[in-house]
N, C-alpha and C positions, 0 to 999 in steps of 0.2 A: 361398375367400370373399374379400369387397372390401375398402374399407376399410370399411365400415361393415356391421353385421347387421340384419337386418330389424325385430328388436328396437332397435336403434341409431336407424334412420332413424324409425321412427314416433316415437322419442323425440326424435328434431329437428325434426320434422315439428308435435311438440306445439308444442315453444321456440318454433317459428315462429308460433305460431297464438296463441300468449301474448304476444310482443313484438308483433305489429300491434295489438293489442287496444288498449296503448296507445300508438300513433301513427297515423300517414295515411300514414307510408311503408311498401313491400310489402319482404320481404326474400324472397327465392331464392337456397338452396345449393346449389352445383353441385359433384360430385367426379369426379375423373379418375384412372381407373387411371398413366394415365401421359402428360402434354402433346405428345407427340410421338416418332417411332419413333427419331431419332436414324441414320437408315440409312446416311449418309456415315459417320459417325465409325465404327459398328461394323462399317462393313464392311471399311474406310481399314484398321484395326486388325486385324480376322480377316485380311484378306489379309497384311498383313504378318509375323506370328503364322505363318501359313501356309507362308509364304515360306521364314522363318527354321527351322521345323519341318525343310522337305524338303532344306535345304541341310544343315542337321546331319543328317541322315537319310543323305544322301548320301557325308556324309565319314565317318562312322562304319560303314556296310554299301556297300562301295566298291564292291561286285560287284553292286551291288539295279539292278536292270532302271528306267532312265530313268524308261521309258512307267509303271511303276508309280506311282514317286513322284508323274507327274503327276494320273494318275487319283487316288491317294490323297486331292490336294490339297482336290478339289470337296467330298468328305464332311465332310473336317476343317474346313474352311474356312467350310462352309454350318452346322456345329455349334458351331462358337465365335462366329459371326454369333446364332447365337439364344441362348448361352450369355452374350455379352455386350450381352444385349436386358434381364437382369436389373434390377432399381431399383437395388439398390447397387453394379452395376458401371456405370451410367450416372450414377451423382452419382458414381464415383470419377473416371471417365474423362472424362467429357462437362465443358470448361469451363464454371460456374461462370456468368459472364455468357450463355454459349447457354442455359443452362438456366432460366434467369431469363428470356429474353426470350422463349422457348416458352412457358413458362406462361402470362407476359403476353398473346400472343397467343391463347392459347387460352381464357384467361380474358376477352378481348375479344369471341370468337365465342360463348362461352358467355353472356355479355352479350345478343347480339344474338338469338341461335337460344331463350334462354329467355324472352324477350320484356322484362325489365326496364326496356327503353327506351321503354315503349308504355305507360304508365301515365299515367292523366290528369292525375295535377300531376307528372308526370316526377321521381316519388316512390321509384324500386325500389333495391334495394340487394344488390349479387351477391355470396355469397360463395365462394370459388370456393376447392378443393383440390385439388394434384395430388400423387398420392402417392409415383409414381418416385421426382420430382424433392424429393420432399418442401417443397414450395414452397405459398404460402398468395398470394391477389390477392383483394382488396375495392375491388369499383366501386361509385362511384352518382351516378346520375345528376345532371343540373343540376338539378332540385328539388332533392335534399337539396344538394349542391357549395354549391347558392347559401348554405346556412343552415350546413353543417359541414365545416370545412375537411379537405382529402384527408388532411392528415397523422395525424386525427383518431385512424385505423384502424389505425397504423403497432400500439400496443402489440397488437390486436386480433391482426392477424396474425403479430406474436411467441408470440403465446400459438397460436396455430394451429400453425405450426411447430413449437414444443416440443412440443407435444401428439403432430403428427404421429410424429415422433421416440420417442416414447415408446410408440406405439401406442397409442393416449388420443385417438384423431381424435373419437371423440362426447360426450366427457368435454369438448373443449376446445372444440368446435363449440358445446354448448348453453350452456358459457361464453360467449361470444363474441354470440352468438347475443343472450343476456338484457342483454351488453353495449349491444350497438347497440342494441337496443332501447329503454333507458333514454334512450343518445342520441337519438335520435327523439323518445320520448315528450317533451321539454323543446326541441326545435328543429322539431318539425314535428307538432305535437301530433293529437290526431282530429278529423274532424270530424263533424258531424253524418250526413251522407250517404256515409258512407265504405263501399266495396264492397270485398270480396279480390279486386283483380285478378285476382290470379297465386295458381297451387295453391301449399299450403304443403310438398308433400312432396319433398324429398330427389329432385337429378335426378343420376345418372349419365351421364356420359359417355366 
């Protein structure tokens, strides 16, 4: 299962449909199993791992046939590559700032590919998780920028992250969720004419 159940997402799915109600801004939740494969480091790593295996292999079974050891290497080698493809051996291993600037990015395509920049008072608001890395990213566009400052969302996606962490992603999501929302309803209020751009449900990526 994802980070969220199907019972989960249609309940953020509601949040969603309850905070536009009152503003003119669209909000879109985006989740990510994981921002990126990370295949340099886990492989940089399993080959090394590998390396070090067949040398001690080597000096402890002094008589083991070469060509074995090297054949051994690819199975071993191609099994700790997808053993260290894990979420919590990729926040153990992977620094810290790479993993932060993967989600960023991926929360900027997530931006893009969900349409939030296409709204006619350039009104949408992303919220974006990614679970590997357990990392939380809140875009929105220059409609709202103009009216709420970026740092606005910092407490927002603290509360995403604990959440994450705790396994509480839609506990913390429809938090978060009825959060902005409020912010909205007081910087960017409804209008008369106001359409749901953008679907309210829950997009996986």
């Amino acid at each position: 299962m994802g980070l969220l159940s199907t019972v989960e997402k249609k309940r953020i799915e509601q949040a969603v449909a309850a905070a536009e109600r009152r503003t003119a801004g669209e909000l879109v939740v985006v989740v990510a199993e994981s921002s990126h494969d990370y295949a340099v480091f886990r492989a940089g790593l399993a080959a090394s791992i590998t390396v070090g295996l067949a040398l001690e292999a080597a000096h402890v079974f002094e008589d083991l046939a070469m060509w074995l050891l090297l054949l051994a290497q690819l199975p071993v080698g191609a099994l700790l590559y997808a053993l260290l493809g894990h979420s919590a051996w990729v926040r153990w291993l992977v620094p810290r700032a790479v993993r932060e600037e993967a989600v960023h990015q991926r929360a900027l395509g997530a931006f893009v590919e969900s349409g939030v920049g296409n709204t006619r008072d350039r009104s949408g608001v992303l919220v974006f998780l990614s679970e590997a890395e357990h990392r939380a990213v809140i875009l929105a566009d220059r409609g709202i920028n103009a009216r709420v400052a970026p740092d606005e969302w910092q407490a927002d996606i603290e509360i995403l992250v604990r959440a994450i962490g705790k396994r509480e992603a839609a506990q913390g999501l429809a938090t978060v969720v009825e959060r902005i929302g409020g912010i909205l309803a007081e910087s960017f209020p409804p209008r008369p004419d106001d359409e749901n751009e953008l679907d309210n449900a829950v997009r996986e990526v």
